[in-house]
CHARMM-style PDB file with segment names, atoms N, HN, CA, C and O in Angstrom:
ATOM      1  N   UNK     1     -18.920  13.477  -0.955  1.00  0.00      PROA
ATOM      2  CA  UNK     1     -17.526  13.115  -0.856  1.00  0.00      PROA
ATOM      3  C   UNK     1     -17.286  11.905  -1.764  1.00  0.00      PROA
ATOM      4  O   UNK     1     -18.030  10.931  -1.647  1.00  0.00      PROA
ATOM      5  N   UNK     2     -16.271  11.907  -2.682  1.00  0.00      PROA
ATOM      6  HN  UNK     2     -15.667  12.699  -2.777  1.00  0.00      PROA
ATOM      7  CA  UNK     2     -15.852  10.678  -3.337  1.00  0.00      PROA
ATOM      8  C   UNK     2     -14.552  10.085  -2.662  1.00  0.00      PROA
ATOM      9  O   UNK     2     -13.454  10.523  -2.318  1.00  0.00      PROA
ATOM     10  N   UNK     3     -15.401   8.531  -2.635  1.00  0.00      PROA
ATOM     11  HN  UNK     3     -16.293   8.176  -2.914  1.00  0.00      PROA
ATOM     12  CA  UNK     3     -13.792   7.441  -2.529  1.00  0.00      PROA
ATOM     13  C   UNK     3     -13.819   6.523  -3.409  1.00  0.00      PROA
ATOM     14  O   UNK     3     -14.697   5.730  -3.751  1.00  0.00      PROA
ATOM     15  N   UNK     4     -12.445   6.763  -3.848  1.00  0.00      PROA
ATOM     16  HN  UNK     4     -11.732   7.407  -3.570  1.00  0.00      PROA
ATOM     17  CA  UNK     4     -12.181   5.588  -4.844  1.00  0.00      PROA
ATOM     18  C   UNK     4     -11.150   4.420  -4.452  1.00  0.00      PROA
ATOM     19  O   UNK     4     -10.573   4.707  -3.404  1.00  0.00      PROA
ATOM     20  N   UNK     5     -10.787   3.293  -4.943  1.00  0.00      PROA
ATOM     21  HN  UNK     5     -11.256   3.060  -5.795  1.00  0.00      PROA
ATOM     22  CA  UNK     5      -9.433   2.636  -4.568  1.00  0.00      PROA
ATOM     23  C   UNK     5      -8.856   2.406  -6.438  1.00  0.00      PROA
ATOM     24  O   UNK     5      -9.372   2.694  -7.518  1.00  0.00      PROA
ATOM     25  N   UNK     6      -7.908   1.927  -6.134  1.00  0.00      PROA
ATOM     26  HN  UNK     6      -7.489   1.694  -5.257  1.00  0.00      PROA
ATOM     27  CA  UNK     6      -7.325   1.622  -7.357  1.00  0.00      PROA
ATOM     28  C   UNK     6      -6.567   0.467  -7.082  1.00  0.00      PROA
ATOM     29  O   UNK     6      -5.612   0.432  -6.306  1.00  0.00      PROA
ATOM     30  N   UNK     7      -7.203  -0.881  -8.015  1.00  0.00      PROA
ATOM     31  HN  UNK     7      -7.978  -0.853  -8.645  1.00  0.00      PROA
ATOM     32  CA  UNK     7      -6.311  -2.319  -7.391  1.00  0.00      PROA
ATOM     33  C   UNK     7      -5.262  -2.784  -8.412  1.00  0.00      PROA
ATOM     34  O   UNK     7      -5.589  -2.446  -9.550  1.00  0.00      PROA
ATOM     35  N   UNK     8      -4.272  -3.357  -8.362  1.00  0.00      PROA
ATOM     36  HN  UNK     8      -4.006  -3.631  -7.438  1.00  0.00      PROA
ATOM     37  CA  UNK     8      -3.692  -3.883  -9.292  1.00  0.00      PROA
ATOM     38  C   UNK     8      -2.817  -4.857  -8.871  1.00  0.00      PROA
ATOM     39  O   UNK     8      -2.346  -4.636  -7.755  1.00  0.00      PROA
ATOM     40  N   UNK     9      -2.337  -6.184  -9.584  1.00  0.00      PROA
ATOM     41  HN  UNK     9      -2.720  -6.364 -10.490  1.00  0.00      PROA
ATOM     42  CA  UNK     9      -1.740  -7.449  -9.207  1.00  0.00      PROA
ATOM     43  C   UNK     9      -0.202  -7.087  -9.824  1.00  0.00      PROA
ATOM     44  O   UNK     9       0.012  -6.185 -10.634  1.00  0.00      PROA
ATOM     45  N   UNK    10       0.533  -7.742  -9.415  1.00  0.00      PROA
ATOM     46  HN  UNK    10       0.360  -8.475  -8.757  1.00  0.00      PROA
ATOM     47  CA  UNK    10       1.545  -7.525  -9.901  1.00  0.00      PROA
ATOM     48  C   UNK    10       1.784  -8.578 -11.211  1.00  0.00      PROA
ATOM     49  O   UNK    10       1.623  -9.771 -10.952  1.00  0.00      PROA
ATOM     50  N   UNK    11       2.135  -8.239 -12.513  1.00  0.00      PROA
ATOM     51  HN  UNK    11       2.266  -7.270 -12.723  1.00  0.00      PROA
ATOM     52  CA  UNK    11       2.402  -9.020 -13.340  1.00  0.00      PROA
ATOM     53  C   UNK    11       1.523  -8.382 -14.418  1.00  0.00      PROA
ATOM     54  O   UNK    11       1.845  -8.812 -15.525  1.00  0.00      PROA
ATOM     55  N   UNK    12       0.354  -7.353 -14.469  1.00  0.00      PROA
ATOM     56  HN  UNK    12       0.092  -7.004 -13.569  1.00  0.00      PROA
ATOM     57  CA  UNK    12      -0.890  -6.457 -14.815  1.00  0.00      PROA
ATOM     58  C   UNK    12       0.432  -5.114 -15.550  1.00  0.00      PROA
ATOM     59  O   UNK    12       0.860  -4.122 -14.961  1.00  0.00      PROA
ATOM     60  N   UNK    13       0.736  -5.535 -16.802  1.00  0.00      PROA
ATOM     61  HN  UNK    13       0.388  -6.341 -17.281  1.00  0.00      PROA
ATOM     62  CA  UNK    13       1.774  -4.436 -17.528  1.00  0.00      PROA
ATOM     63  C   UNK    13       0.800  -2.908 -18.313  1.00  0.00      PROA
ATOM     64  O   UNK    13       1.308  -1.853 -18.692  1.00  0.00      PROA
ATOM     65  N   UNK    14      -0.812  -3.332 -18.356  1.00  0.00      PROA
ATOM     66  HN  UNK    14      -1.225  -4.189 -18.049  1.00  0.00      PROA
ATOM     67  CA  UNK    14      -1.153  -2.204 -19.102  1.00  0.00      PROA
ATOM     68  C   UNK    14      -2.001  -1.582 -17.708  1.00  0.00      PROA
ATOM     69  O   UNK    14      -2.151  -2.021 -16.568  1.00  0.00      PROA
ATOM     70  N   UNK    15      -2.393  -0.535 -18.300  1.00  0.00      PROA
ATOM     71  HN  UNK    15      -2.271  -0.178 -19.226  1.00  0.00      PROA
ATOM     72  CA  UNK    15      -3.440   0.459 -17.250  1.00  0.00      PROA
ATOM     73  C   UNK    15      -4.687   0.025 -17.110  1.00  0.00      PROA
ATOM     74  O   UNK    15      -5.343   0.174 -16.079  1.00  0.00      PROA
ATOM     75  N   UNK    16      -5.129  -0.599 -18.256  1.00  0.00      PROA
ATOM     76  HN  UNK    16      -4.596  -0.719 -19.094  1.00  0.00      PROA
ATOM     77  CA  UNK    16      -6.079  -1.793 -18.121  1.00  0.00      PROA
ATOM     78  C   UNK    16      -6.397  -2.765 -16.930  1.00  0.00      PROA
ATOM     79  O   UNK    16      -7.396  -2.946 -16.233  1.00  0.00      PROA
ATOM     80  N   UNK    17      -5.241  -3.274 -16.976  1.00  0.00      PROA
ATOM     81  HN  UNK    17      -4.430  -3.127 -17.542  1.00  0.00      PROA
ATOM     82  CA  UNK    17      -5.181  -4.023 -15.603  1.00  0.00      PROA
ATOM     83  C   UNK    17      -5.249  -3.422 -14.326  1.00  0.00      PROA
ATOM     84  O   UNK    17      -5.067  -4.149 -13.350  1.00  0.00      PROA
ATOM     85  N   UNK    18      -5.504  -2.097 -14.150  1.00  0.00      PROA
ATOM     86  HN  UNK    18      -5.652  -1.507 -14.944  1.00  0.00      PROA
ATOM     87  CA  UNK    18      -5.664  -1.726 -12.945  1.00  0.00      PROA
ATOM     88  C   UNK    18      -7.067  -1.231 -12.868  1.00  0.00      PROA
ATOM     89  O   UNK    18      -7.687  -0.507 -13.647  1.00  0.00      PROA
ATOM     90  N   UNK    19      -7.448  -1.832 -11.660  1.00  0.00      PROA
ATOM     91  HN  UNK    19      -6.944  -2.420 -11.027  1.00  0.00      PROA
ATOM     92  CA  UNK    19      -9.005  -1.582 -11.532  1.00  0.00      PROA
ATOM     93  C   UNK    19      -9.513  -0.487 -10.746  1.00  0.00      PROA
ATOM     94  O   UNK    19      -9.224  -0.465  -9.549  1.00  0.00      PROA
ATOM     95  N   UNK    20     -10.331   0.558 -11.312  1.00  0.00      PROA
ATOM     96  HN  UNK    20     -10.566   0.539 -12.284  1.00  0.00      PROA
ATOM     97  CA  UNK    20     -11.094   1.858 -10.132  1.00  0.00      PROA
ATOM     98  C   UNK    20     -12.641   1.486  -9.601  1.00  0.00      PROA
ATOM     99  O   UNK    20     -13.527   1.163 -10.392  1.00  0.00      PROA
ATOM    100  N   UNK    21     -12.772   1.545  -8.659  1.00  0.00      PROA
ATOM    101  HN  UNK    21     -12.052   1.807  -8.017  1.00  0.00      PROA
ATOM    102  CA  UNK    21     -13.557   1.193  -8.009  1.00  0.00      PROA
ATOM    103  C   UNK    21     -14.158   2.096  -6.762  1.00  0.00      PROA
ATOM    104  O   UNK    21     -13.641   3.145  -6.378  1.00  0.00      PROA
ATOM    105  N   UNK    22     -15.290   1.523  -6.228  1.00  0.00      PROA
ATOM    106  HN  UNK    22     -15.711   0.671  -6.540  1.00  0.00      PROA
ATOM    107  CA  UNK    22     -15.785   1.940  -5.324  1.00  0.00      PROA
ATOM    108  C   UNK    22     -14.880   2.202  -3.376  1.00  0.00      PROA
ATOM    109  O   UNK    22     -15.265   1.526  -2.423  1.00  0.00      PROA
ATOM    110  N   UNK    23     -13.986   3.037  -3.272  1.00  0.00      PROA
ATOM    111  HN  UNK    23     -13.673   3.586  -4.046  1.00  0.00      PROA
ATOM    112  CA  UNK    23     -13.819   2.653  -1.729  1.00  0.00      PROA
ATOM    113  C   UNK    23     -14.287   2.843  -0.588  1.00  0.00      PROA
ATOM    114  O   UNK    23     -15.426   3.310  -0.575  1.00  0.00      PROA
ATOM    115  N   UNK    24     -13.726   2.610   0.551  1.00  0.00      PROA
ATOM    116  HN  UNK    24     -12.801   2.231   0.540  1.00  0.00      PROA
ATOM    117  CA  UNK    24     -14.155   2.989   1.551  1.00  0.00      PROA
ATOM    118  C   UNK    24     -13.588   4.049   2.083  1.00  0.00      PROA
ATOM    119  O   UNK    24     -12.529   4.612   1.808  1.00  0.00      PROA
ATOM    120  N   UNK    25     -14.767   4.367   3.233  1.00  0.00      PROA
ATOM    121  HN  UNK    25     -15.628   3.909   3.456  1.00  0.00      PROA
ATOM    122  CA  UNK    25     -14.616   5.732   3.593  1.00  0.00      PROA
ATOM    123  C   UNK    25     -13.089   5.953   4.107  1.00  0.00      PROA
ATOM    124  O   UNK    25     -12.656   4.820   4.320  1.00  0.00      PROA
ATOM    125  N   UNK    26     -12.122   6.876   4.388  1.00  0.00      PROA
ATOM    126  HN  UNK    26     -12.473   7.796   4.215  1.00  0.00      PROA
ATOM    127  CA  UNK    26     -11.681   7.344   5.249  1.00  0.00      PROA
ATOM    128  C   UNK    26     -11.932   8.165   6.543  1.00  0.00      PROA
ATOM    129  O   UNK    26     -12.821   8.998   6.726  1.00  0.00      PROA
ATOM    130  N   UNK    27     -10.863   7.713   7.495  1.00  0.00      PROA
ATOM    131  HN  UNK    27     -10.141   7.037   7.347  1.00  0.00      PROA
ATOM    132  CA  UNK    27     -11.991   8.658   8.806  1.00  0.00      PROA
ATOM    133  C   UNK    27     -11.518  10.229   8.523  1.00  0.00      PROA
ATOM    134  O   UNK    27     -12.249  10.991   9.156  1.00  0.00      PROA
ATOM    135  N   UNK    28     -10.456  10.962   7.715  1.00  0.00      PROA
ATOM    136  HN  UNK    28      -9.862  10.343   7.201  1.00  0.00      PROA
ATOM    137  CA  UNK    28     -10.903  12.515   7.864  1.00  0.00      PROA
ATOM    138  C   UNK    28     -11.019  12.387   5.826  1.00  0.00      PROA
ATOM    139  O   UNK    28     -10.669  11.436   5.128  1.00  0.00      PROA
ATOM    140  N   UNK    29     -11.368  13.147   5.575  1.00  0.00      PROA
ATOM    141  HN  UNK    29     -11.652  13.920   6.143  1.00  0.00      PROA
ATOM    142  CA  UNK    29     -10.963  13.863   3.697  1.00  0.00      PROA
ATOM    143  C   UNK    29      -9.809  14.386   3.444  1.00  0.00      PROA
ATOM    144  O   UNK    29      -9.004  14.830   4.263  1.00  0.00      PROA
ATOM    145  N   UNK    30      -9.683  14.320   1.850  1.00  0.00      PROA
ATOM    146  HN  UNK    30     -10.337  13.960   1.185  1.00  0.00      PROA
ATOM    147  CA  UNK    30      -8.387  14.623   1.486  1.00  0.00      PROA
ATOM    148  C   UNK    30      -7.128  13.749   1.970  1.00  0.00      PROA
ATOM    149  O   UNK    30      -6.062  14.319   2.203  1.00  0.00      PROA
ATOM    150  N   UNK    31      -7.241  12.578   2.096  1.00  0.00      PROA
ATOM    151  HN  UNK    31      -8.107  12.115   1.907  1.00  0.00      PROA
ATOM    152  CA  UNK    31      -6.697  11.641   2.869  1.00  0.00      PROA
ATOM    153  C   UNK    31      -6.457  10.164   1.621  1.00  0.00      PROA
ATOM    154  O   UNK    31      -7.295   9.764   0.813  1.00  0.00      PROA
ATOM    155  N   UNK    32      -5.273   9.708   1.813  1.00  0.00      PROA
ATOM    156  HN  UNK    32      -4.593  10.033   2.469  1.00  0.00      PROA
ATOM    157  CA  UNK    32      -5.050   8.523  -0.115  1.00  0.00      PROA
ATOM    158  C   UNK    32      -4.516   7.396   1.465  1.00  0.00      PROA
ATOM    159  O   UNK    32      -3.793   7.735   2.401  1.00  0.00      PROA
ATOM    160  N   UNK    33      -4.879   6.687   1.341  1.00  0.00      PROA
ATOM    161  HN  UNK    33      -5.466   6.411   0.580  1.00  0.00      PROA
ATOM    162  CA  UNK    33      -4.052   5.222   2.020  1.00  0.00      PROA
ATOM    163  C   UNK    33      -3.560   4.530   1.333  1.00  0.00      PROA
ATOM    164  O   UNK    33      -3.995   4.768   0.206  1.00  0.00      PROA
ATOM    165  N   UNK    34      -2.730   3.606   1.310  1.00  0.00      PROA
ATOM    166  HN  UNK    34      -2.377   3.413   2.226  1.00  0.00      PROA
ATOM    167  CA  UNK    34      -2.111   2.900   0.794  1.00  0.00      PROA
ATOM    168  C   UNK    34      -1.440   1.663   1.734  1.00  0.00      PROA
ATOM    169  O   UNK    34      -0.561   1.807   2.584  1.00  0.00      PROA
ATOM    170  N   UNK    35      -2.178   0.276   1.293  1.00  0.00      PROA
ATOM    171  HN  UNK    35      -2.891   0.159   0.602  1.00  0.00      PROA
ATOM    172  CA  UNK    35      -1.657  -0.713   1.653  1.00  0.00      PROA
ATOM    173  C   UNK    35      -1.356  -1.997   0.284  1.00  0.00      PROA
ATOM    174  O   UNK    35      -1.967  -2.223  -0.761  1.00  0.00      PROA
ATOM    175  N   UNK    36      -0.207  -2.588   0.876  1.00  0.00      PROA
ATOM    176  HN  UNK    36       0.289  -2.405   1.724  1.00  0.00      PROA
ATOM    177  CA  UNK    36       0.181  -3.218   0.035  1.00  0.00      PROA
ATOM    178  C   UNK    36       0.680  -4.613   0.411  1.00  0.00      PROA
ATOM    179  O   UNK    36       1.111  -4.706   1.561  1.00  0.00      PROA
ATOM    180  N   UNK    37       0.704  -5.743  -0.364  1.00  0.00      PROA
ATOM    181  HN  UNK    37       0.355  -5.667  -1.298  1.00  0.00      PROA
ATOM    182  CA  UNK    37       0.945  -7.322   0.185  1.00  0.00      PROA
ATOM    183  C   UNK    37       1.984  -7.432  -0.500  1.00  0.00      PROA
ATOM    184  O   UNK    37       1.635  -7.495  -1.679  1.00  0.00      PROA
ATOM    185  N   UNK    38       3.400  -7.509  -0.378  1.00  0.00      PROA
ATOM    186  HN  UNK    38       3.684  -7.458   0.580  1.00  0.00      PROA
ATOM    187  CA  UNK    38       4.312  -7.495  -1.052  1.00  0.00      PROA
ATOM    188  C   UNK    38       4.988  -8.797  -0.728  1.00  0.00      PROA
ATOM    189  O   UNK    38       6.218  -8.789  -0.742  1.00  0.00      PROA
ATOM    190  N   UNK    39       4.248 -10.118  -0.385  1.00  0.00      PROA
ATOM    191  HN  UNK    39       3.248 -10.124  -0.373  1.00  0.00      PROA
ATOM    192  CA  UNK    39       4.829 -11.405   0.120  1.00  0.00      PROA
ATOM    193  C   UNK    39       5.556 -11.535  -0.907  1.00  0.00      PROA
ATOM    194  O   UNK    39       6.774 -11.518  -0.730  1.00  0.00      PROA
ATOM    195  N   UNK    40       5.175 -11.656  -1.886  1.00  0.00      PROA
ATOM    196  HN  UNK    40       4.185 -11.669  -2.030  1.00  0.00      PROA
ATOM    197  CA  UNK    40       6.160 -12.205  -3.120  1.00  0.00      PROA
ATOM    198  C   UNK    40       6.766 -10.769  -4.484  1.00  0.00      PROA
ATOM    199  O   UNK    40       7.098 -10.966  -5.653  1.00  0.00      PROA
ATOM    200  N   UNK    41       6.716  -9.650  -3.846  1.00  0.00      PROA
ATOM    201  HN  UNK    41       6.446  -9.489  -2.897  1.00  0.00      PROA
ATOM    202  CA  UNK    41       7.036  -8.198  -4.505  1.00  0.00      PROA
ATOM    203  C   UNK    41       8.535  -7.724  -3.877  1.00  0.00      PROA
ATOM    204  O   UNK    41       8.740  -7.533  -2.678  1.00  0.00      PROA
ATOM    205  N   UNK    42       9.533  -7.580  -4.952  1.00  0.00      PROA
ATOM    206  HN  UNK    42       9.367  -7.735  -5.926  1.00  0.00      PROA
ATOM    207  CA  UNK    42      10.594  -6.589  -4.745  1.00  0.00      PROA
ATOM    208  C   UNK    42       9.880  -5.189  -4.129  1.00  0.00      PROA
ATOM    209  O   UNK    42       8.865  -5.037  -3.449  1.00  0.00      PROA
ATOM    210  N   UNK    43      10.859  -4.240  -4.668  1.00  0.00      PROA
ATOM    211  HN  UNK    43      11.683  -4.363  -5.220  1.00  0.00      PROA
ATOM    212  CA  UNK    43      10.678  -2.401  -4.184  1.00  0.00      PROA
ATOM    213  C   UNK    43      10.137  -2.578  -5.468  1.00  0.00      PROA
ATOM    214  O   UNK    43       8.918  -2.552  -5.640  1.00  0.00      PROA
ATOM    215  N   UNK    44      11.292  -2.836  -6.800  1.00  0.00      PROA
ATOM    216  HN  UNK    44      12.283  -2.857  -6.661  1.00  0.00      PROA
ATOM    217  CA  UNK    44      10.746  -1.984  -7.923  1.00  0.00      PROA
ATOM    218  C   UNK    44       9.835  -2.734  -8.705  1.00  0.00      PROA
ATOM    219  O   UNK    44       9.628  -2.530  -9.902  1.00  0.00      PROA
ATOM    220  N   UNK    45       9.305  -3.585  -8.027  1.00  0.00      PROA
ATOM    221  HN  UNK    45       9.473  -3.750  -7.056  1.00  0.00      PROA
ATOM    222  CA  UNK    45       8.204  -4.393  -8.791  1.00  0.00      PROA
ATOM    223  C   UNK    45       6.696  -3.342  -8.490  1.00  0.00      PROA
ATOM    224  O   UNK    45       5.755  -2.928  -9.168  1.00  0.00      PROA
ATOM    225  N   UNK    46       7.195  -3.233  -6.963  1.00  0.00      PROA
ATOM    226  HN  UNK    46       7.960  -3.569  -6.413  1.00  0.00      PROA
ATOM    227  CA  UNK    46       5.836  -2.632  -5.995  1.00  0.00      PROA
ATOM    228  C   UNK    46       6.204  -1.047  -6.959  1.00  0.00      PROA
ATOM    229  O   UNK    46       5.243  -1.032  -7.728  1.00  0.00      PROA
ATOM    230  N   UNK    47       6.724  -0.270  -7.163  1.00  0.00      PROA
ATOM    231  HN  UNK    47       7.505  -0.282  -6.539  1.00  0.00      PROA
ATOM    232  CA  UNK    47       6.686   1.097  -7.168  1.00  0.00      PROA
ATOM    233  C   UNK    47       6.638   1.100  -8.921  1.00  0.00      PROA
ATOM    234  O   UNK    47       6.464   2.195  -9.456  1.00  0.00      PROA
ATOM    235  N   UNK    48       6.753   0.175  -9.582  1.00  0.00      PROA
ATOM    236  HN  UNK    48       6.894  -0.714  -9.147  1.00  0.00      PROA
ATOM    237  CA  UNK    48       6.419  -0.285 -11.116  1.00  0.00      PROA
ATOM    238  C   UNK    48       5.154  -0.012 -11.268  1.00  0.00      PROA
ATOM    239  O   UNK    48       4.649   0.858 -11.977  1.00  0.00      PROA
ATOM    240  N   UNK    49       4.256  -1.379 -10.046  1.00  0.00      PROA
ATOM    241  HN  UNK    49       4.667  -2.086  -9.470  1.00  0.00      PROA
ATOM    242  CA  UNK    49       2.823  -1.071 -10.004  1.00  0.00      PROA
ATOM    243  C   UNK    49       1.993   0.188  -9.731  1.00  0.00      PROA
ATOM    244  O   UNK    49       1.008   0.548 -10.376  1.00  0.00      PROA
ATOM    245  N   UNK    50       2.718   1.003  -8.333  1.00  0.00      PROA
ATOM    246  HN  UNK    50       3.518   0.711  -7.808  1.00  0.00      PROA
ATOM    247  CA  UNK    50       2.263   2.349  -8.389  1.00  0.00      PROA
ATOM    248  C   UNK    50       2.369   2.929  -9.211  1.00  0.00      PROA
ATOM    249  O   UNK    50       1.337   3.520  -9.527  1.00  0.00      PROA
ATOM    250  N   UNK    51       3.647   3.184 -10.134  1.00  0.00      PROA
ATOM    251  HN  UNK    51       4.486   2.704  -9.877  1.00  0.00      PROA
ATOM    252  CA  UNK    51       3.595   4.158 -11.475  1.00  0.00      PROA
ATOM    253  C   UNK    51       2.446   3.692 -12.512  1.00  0.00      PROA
ATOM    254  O   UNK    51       2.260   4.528 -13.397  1.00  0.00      PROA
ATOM    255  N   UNK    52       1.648   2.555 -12.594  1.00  0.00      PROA
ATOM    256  HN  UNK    52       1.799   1.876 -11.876  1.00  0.00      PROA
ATOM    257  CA  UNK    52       0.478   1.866 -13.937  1.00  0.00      PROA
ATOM    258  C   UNK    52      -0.513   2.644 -12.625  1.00  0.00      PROA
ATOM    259  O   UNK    52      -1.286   3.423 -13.182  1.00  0.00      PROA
ATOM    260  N   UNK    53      -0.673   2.660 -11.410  1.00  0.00      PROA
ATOM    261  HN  UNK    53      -0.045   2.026 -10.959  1.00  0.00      PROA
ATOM    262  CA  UNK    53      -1.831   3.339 -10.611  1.00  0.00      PROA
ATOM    263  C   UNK    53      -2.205   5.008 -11.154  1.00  0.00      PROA
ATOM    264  O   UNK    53      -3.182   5.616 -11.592  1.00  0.00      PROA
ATOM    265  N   UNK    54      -0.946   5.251 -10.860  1.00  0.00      PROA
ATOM    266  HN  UNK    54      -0.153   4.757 -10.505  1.00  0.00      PROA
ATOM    267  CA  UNK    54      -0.824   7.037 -11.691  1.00  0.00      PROA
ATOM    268  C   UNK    54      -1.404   6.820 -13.129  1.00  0.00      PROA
ATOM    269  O   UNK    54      -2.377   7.492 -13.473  1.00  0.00      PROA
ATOM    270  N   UNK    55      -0.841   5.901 -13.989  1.00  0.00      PROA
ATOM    271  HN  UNK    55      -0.051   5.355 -13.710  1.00  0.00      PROA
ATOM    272  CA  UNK    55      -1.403   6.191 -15.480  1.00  0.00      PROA
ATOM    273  C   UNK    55      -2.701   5.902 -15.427  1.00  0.00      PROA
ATOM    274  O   UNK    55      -3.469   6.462 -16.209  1.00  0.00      PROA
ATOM    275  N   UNK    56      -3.227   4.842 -14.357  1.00  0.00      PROA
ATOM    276  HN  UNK    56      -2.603   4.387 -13.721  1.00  0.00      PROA
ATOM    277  CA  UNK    56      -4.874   5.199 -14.834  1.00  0.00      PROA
ATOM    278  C   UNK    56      -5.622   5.888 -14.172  1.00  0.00      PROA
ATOM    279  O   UNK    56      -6.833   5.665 -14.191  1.00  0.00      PROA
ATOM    280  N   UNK    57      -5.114   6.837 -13.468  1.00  0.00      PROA
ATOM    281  HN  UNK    57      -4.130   7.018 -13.453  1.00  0.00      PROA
ATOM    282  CA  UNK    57      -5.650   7.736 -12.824  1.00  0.00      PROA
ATOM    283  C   UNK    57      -5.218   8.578 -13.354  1.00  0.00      PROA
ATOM    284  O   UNK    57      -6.043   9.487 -13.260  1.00  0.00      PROA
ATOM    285  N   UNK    58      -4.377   8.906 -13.906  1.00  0.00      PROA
ATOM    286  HN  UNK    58      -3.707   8.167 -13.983  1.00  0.00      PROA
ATOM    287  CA  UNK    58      -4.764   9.960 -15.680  1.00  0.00      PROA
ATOM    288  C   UNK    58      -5.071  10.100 -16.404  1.00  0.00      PROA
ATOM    289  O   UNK    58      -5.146  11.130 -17.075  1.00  0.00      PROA
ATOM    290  N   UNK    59      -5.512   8.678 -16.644  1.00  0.00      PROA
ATOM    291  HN  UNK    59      -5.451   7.842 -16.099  1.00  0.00      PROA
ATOM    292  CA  UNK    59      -6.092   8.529 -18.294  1.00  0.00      PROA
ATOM    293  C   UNK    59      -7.625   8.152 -17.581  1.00  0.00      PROA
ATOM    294  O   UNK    59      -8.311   7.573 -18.423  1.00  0.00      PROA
ATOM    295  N   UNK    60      -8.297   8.306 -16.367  1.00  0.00      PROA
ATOM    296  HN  UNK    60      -7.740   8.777 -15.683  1.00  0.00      PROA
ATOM    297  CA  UNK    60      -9.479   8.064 -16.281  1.00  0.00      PROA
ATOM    298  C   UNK    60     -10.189   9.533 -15.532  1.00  0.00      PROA
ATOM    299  O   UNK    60      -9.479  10.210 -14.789  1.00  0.00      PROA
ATOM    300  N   UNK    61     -11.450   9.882 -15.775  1.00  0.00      PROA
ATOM    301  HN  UNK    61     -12.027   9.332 -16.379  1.00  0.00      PROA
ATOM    302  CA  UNK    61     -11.775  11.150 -16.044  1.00  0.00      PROA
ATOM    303  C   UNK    61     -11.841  11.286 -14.592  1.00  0.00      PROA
ATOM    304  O   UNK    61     -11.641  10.384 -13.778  1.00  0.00      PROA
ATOM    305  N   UNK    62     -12.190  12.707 -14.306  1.00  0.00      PROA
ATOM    306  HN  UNK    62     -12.352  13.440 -14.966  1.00  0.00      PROA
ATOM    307  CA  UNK    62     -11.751  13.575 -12.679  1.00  0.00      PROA
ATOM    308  C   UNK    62     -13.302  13.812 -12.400  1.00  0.00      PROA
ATOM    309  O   UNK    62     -14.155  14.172 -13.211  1.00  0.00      PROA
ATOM    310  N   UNK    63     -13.447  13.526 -11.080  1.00  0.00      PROA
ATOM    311  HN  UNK    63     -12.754  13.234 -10.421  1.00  0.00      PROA
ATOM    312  CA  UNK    63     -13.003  12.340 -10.138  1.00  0.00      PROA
ATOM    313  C   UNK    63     -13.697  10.808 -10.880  1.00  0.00      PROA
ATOM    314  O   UNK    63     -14.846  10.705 -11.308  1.00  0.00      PROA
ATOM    315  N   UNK    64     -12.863   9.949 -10.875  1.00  0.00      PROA
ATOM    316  HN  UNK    64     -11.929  10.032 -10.526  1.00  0.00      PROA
ATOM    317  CA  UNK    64     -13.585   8.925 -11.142  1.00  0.00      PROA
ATOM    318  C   UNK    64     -15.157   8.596 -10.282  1.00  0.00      PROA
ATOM    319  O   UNK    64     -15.575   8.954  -9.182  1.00  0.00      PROA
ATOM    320  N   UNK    65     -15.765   7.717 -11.417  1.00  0.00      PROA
ATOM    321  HN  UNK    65     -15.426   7.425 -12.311  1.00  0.00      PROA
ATOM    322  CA  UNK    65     -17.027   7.361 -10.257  1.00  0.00      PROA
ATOM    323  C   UNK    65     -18.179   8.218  -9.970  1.00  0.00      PROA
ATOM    324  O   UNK    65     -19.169   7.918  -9.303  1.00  0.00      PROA
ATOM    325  N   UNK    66     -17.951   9.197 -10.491  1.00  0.00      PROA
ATOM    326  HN  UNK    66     -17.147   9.441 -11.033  1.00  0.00      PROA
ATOM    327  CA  UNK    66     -18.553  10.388 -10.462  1.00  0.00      PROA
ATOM    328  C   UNK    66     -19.608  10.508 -10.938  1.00  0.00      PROA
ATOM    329  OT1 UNK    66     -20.173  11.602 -10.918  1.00  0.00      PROA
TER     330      UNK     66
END
């Protein structure tokens, strides 16, 4: 089973800046979580950052980590 996370800060404009990594388990598969610290994040700051999450999880090969 692969888990990955994908981190990124807000202010991180290329795909670069978002990091893939090792995650932790989930308790069932086929399962994406998502938490987020938005103390100092609008909506479209936060959903800016998710759209650079998608680009490097397209532009990085299937499944990452692999």
């Amino acid at each position: 089973m692969f888990q990955f996370k994908t981190t990124g800060s807000f202010g991180g404009n290329d795909i670069e800046d978002i990091a893939i990594e090792a995650g932790d388990e989930e308790a069932q598969s086929d399962t994406i979580s998502i938490n987020m610290d938005i103390t100092n994040m609008g909506k479209a700051e936060a959903l800016h950052l998710l759209g650079k999450m998608v680009d490097r999880i397209h532009a990085a090969p299937w499944p990452p980590l692999a």
